[in-house]
NULO-738791 format. One line per 3 residues: number of its first residue (from 1); their letters; for each residue x, y, z of C-alpha. Coordinates in Angstrom, 2 decimals, always signed. Last residue first. Layout:
! NULO-738791
NUM) A) X/Y/Z | ... $
***
This chain:
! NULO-738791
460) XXX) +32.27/+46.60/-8.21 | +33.60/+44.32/-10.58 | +34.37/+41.39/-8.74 $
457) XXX) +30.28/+41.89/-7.78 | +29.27/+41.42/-11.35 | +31.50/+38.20/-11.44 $
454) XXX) +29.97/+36.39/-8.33 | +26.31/+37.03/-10.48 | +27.85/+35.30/-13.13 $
451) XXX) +28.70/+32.43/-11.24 | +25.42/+32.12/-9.62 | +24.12/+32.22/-12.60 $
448) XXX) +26.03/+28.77/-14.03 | +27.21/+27.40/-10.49 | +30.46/+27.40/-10.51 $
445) XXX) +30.39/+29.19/-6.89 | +28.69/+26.58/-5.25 | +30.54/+24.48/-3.21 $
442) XXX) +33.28/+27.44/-2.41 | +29.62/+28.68/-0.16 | +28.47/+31.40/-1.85 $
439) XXX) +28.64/+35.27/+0.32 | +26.52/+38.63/-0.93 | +27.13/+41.73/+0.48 $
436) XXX) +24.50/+43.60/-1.22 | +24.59/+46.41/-4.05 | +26.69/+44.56/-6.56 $
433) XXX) +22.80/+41.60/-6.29 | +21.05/+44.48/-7.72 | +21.79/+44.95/-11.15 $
430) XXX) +23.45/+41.53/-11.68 | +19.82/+40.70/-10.37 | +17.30/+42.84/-12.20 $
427) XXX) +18.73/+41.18/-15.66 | +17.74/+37.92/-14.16 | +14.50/+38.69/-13.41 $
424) XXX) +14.23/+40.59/-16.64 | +15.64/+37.18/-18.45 | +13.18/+35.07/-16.41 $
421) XXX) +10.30/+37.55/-17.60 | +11.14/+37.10/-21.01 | +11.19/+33.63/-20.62 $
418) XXX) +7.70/+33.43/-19.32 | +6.39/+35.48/-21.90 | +7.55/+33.60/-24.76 $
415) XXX) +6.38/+30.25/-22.80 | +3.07/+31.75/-22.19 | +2.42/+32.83/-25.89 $
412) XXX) +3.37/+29.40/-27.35 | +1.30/+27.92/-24.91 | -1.81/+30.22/-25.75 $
409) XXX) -1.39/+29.74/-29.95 | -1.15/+26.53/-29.21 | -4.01/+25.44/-32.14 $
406) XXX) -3.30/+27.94/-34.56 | -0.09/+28.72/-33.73 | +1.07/+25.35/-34.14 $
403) XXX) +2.50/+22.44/-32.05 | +2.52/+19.38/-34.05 | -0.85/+17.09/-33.71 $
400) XXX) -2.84/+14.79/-31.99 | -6.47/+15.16/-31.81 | -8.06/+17.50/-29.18 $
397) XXX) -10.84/+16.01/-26.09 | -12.75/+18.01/-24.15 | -15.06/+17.73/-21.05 $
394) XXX) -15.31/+14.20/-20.92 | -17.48/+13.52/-17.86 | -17.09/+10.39/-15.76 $
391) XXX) -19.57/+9.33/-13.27 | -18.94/+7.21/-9.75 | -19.52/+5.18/-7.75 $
388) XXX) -17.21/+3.65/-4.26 | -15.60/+0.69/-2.57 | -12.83/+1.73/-0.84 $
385) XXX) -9.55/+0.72/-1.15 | -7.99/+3.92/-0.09 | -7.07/+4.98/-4.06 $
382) XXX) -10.97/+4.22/-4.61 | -12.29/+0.80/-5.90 | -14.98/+1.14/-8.68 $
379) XXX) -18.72/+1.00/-9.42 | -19.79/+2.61/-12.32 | -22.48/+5.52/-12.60 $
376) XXX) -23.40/+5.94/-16.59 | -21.17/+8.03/-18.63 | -21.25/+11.36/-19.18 $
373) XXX) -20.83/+13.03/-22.72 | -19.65/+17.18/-23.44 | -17.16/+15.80/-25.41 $
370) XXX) -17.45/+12.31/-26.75 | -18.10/+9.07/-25.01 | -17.93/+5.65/-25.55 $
367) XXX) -14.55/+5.09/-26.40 | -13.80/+7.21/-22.80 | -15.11/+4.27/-20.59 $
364) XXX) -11.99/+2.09/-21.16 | -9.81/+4.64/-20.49 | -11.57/+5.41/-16.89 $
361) XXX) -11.05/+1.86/-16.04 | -7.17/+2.80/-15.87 | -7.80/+5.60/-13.71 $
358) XXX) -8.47/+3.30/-10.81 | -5.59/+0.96/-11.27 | -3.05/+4.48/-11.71 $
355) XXX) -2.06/+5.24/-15.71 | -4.11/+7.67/-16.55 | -1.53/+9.87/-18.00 $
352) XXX) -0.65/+7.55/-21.10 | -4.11/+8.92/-21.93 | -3.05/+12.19/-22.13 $
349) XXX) -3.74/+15.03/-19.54 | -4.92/+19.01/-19.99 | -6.55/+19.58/-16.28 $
346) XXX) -3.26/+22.29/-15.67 | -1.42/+22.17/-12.87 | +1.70/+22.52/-13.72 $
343) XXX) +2.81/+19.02/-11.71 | +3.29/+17.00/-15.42 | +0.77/+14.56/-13.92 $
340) XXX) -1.84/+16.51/-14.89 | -5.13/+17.03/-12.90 | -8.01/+14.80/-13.53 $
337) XXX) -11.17/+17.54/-12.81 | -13.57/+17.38/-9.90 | -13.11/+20.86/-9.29 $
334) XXX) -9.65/+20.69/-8.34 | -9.85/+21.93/-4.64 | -13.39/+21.33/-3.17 $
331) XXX) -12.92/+17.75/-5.22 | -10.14/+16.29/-3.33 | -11.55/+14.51/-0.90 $
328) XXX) -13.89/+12.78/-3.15 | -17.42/+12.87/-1.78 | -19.18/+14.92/-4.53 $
325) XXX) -22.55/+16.23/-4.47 | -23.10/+19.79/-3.80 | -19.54/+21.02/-5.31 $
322) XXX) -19.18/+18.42/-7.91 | -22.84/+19.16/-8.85 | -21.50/+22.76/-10.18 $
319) XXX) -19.25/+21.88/-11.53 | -20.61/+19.96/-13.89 | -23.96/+22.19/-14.64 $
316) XXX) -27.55/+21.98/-12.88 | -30.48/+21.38/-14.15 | -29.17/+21.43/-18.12 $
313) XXX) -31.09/+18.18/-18.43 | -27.82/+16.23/-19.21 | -26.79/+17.72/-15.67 $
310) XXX) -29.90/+16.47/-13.86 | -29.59/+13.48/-15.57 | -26.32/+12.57/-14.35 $
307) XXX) -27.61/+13.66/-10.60 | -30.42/+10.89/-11.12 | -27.75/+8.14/-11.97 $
304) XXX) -25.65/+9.03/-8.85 | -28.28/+8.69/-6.41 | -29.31/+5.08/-7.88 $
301) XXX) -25.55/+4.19/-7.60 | -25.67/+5.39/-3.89 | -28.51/+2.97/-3.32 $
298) XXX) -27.60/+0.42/-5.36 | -23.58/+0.55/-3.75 | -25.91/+0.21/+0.07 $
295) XXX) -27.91/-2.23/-1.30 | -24.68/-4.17/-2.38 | -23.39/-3.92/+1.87 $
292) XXX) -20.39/-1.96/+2.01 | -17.78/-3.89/+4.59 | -15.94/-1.99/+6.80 $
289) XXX) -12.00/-1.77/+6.17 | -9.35/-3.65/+7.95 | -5.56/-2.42/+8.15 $
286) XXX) -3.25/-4.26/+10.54 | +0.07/-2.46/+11.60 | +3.48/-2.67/+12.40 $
283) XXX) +5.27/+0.84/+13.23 | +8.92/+2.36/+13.08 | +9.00/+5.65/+14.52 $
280) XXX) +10.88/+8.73/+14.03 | +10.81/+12.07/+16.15 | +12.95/+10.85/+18.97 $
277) XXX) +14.10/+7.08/+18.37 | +10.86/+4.77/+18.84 | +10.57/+1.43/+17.63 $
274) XXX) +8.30/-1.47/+17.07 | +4.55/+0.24/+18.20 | +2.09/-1.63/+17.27 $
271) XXX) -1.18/-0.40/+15.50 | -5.03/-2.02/+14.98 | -6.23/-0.02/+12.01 $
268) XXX) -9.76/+0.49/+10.97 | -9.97/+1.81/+7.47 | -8.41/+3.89/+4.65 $
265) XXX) -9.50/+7.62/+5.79 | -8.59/+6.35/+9.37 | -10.17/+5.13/+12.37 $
262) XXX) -7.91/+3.11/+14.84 | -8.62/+0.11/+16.94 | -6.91/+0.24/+19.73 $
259) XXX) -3.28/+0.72/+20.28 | -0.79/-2.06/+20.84 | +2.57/-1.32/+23.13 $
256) XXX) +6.10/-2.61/+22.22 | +7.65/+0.40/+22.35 | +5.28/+3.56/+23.52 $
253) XXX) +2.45/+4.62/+21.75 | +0.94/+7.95/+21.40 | +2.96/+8.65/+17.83 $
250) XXX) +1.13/+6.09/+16.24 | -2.41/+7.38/+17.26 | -1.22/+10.82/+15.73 $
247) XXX) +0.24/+9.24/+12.37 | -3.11/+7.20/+12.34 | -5.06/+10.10/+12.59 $
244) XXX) -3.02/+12.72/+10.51 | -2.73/+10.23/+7.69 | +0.62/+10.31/+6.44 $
241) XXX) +2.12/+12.32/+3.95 | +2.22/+15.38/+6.10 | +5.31/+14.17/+8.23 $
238) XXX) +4.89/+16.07/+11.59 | +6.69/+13.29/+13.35 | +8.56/+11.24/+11.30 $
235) XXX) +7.36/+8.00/+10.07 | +8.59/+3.69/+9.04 | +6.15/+1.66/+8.40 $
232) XXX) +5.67/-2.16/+9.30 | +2.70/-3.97/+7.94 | +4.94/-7.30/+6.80 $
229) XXX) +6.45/-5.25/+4.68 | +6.20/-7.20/+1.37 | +3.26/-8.91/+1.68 $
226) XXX) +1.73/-6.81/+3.60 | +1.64/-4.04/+0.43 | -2.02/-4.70/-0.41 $
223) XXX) -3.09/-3.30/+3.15 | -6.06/-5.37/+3.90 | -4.58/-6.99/+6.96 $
220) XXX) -5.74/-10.42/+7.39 | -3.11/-13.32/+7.15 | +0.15/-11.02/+6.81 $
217) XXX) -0.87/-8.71/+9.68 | -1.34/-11.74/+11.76 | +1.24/-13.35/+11.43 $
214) XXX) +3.34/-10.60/+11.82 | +1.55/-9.69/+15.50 | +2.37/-12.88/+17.24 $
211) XXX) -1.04/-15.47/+18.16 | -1.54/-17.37/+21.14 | +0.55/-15.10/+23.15 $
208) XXX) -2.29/-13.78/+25.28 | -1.26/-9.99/+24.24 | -1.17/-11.08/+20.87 $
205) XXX) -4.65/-13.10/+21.18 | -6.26/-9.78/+22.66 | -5.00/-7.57/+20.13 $
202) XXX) -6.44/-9.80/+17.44 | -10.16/-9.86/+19.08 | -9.72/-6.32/+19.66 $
199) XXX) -9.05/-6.02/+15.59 | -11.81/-8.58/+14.71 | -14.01/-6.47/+17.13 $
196) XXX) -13.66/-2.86/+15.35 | -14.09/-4.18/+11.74 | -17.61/-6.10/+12.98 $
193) XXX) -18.44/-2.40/+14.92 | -18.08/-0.81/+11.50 | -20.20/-3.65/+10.14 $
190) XXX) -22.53/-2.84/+12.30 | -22.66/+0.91/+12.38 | -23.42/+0.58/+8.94 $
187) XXX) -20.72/+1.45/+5.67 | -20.54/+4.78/+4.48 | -21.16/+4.28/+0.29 $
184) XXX) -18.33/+6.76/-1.71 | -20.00/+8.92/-3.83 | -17.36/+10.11/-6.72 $
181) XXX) -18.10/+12.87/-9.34 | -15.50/+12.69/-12.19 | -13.93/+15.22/-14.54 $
178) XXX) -12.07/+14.77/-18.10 | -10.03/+17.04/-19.85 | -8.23/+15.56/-22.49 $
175) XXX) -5.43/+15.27/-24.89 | -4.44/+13.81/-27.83 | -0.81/+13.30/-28.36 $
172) XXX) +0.89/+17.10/-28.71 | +4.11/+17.00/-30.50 | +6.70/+19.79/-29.55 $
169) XXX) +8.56/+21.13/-32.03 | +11.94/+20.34/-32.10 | +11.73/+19.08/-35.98 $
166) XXX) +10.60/+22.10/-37.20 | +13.38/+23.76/-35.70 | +12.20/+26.89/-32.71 $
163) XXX) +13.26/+30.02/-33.98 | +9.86/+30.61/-35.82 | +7.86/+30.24/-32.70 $
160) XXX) +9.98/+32.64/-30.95 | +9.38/+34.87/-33.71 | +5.78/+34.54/-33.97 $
157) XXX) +5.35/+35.18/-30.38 | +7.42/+38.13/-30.58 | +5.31/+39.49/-33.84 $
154) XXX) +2.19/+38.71/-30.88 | +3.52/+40.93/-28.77 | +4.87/+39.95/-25.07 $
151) XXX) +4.88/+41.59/-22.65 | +6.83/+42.64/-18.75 | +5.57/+45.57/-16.80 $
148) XXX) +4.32/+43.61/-14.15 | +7.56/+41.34/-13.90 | +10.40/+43.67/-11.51 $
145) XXX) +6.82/+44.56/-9.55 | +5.98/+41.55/-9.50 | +8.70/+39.85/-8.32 $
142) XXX) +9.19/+42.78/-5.52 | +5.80/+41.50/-4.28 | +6.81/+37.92/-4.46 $
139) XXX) +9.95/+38.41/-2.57 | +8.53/+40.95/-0.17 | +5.28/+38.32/+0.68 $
136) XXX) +7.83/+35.23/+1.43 | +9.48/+37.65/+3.72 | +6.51/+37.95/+5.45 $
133) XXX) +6.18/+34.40/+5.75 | +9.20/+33.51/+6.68 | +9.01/+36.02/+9.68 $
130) XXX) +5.84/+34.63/+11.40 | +6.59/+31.05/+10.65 | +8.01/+30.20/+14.04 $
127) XXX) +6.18/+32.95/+16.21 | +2.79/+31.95/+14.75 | +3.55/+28.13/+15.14 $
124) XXX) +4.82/+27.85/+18.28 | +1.23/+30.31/+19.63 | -0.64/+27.69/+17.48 $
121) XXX) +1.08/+25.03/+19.53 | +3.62/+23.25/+17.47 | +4.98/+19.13/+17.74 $
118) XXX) +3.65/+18.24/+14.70 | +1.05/+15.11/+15.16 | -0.24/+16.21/+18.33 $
115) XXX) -0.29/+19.79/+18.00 | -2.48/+19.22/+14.79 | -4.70/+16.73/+17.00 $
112) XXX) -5.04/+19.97/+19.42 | -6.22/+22.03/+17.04 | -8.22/+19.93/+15.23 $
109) XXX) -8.99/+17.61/+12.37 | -5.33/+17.89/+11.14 | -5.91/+18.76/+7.40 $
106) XXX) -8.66/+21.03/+8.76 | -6.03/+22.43/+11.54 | -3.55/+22.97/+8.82 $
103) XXX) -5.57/+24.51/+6.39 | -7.11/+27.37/+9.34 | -2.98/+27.66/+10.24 $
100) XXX) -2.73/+28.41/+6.68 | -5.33/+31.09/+6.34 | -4.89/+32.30/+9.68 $
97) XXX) -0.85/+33.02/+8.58 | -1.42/+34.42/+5.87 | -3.65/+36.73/+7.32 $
94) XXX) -1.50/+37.93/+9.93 | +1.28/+37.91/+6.91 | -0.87/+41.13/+5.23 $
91) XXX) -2.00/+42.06/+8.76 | +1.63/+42.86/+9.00 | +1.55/+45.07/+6.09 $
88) XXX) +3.48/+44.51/+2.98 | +3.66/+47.76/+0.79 | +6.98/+47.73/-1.24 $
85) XXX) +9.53/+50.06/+1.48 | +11.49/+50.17/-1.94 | +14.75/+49.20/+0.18 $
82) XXX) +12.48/+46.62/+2.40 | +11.54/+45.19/-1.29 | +15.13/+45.22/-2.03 $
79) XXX) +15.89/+43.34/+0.62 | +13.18/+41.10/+0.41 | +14.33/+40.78/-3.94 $
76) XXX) +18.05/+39.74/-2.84 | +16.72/+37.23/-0.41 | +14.77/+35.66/-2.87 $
73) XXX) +17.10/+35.26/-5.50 | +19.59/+33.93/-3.39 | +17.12/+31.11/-2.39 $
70) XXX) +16.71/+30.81/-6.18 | +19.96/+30.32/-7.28 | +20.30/+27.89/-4.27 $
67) XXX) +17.63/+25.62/-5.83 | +18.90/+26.12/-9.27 | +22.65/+24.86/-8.48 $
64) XXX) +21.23/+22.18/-5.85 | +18.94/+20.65/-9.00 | +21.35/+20.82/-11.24 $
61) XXX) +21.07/+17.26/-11.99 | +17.53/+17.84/-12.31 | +15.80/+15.19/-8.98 $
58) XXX) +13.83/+12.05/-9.24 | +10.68/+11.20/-7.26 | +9.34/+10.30/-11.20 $
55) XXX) +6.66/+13.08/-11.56 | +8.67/+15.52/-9.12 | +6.58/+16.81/-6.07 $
52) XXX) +8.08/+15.42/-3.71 | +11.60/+15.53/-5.13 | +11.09/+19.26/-5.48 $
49) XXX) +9.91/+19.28/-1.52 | +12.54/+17.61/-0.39 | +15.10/+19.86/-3.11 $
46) XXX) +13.58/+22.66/-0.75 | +13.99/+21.33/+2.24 | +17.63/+20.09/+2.01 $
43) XXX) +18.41/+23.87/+0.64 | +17.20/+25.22/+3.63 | +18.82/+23.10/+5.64 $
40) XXX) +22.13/+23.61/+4.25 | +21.49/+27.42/+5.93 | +20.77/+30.79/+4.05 $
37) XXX) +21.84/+33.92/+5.65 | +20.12/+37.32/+5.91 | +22.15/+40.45/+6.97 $
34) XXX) +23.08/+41.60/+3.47 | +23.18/+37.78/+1.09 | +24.96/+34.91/+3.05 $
31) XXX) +25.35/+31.86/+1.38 | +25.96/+28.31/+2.64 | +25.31/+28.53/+6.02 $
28) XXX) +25.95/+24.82/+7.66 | +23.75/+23.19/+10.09 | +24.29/+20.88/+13.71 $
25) XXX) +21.13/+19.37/+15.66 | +18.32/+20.27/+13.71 | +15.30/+18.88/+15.57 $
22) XXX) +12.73/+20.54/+14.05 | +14.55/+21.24/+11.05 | +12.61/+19.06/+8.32 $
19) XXX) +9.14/+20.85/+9.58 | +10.48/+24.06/+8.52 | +11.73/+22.68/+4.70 $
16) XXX) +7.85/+21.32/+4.71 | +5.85/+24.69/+5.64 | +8.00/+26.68/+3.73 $
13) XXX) +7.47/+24.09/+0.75 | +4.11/+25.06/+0.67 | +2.01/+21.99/+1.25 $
10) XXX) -0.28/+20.84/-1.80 | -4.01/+21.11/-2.08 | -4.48/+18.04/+0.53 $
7) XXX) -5.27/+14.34/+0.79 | -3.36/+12.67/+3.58 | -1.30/+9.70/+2.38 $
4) XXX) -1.10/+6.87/+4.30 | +1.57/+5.92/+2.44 | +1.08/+3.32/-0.66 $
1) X) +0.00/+0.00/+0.00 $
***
């Protein structure tokens, strides 16, 4: 089984690189730019979060050159911004902060569950973040400001459209935009209660020796990756990628003890605590989910076919019922709509895109519909293992073809623009960067802008 993952919009990789220094022990500065220094551990968060959020879980190979480049960057542009006295209030980072603190304790379920998991009080976390944040508003305030004025013409378009080779233009394979609305069936209080009572029943033949907790794990657990890990995880405290419940629950234990049954987004779990060393654990677990009775997938199925027709009938649109109607965690933030894989966010995907079990049965749906089609509610297993319904719109679907500026017209305009802004960003910087002391780590200095940047200050 994959992580317990815990479904969210994304974590901002302040948030993350923090989180990875809660118990930092010994760090390194590796660039100093006025009075504000940047640590190792900054770096270590960032390419953490890059890696996270990288299609493969692989890094560029100038991934540290970049990811400094751009720490640099960002100091440069606060102190500017402080310079330019650019207009960031503090209840400009007060609300920045309530409006991730408020994400937090939703992701959480709590307050005091999210001081559980991560170690913070809200107080902890105000003071902590409090000055990151606000310097995270100067950077992207004097960003603006160095990109507002920035176009792009349509004869520049053409031009960097004509520069690129024929045979370097990008081919687009046919690509979609396709939406869902999920209902996922709540099993009854019994067979909640039946989940609940196989787990005490399995605690209580541990405990009595008749029974040891692999064996167990292996013979019933409904985590499909028990065969290979016997149930046993390894977490840090604080880690977002695990369920905040069973992380939590986990983290209560001492060595050697058993929890109780455990509700999570995946299931019941009955947890054992194999090893604790400070803020990392190493669990063994046994996952079992609540039955769905078949009147209960009817029912929801039923429910399902009558929204469909409300949308053919013009009732209501898409998006519309994906907001009233849908149970999938991640609907209030995508709309409903497949996201790409490529991490831009964009609801453009390919079929080589739909690649996870669940997605797969998606493919075989779309030969029967064509744009603006719905397909009849299907029953399918959710990334938890649930058993769920659902409907699949295809919003829009292109054929496959060579980029143009006919059909790309949009992407061709966006990538002109964006590096026109990179080279005024950059431009801005061997401006700026001769006014600050600025300090690289020997590590770093052959770094391909950094090392230019090192040059424009031997001149000064």
């Amino acid at each position: 089984m994959k992580k317990l993952l815990a479904l969210s919009a994304g974590v901002l990789l302040i948030w993350q690189a923090a989180s990875a220094q809660q118990k930092l022990i010994a760090d390194k500065i590796i660039g100093v730019v006025g009075d504000k220094i940047i640590l190792k551990s900054d770096m270590d968060g960032a390419l953490a979060d890059q890696m996270h959020n990288s299609p493969d879980g692989n890094l560029m190979p100038d991934a540290a050159c970049r990811t400094l480049e751009m720490l640099i960057s960002q100091k440069v542009m606060v102190l500017q911004a402080e310079r330019d006295s650019l207009p960031v209030s503090d209840g400009d980072v007060e609300a920045q902060m309530e409006n991730r603190i408020r994400y937090f304790e939703q992701m959480y379920g709590g307050k005091e569950k999210m001081k559980e998991v991560t170690g913070y009080s809200i107080y902890q976390l105000r003071e902590r973040f409090r000055q990151p944040i606000k310097e995270n508003l100067l950077a992207q305030a004097m960003r603006n400001k160095i990109i507002e004025p920035v176009k792009v013409t349509p004869s520049e378009v053409k031009r960097f459209y004509d520069a690129i080779p024929k045979d370097s233009l990008k081919f687009y394979e046919s690509e979609l935009e396709i939406g869902t609305i999920v209902l996922t069936p709540k099993a009854t209080r019994e067979m909640d209660q039946y989940a609940i009572d196989r787990l005490l029943d399995f605690k209580k033949r541990v405990l009595n020796k008749e029974s040891d907790f692999s064996s167990l794990a292996i013979l019933y657990s409904e985590d499909p990756s028990v065969k290979d890990n016997k149930g046993i995880m390894q977490m840090s405290r604080g880690d977002k990628n695990w369920d905040p419940e069973f992380l939590s629950a986990s983290f209560r234990l001492k060595e050697g003890e058993i929890s109780s049954p455990v509700k999570s987004q995946f299931g019941y779990h009955l947890i054992q605590m194999v090893k604790r060393s400070g803020d990392n654990v190493t669990v063994q677990h046994i996952l079992l989910r609540a039955a769905v009775t078949k009147s209960d997938l009817a029912a929801n199925i039923a429910k399902l076919d009558s929204i469909r027709s409300s949308i053919l009938a013009g009732k209501i649109n898409f998006s519309e019922a994906v907001a009233k109607y849908s149970d999938a965690p991640s609907a209030k933030f995508d709309g409903g709509m497949l996201q790409s894989k490529t991490g831009d966010g964009s609801t453009l995907i390919t079929i080589d895109q739909l690649d996870e079990p669940g997605e797969r049965e998606i493919v075989m749906m779309l030969d029967t519909l064509k744009p603006g089609g719905i397909s009849k509610p299907v029953q399918f297993t959710d990334e938890t293992g649930r058993q769920a319904v659902r409907i699949v719109y295809l919003k829009s679907k292109s054929q496959p073809h060579r980029e143009n500026l006919t059909d790309d017209y949009s992407r061709v305009q966006q990538r002109t623009l964006d590096i026109k802004r990179a080279e005024a960003i950059n431009k801005w910087l061997i401006e700026k960067i001769p006014t600050f002391y600025v300090h690289v780590d020997d590590e770093y200095k052959n770094c391909n802008r950094i090392s230019q940047w090192m040059a424009s200050l031997a001149k000064q």
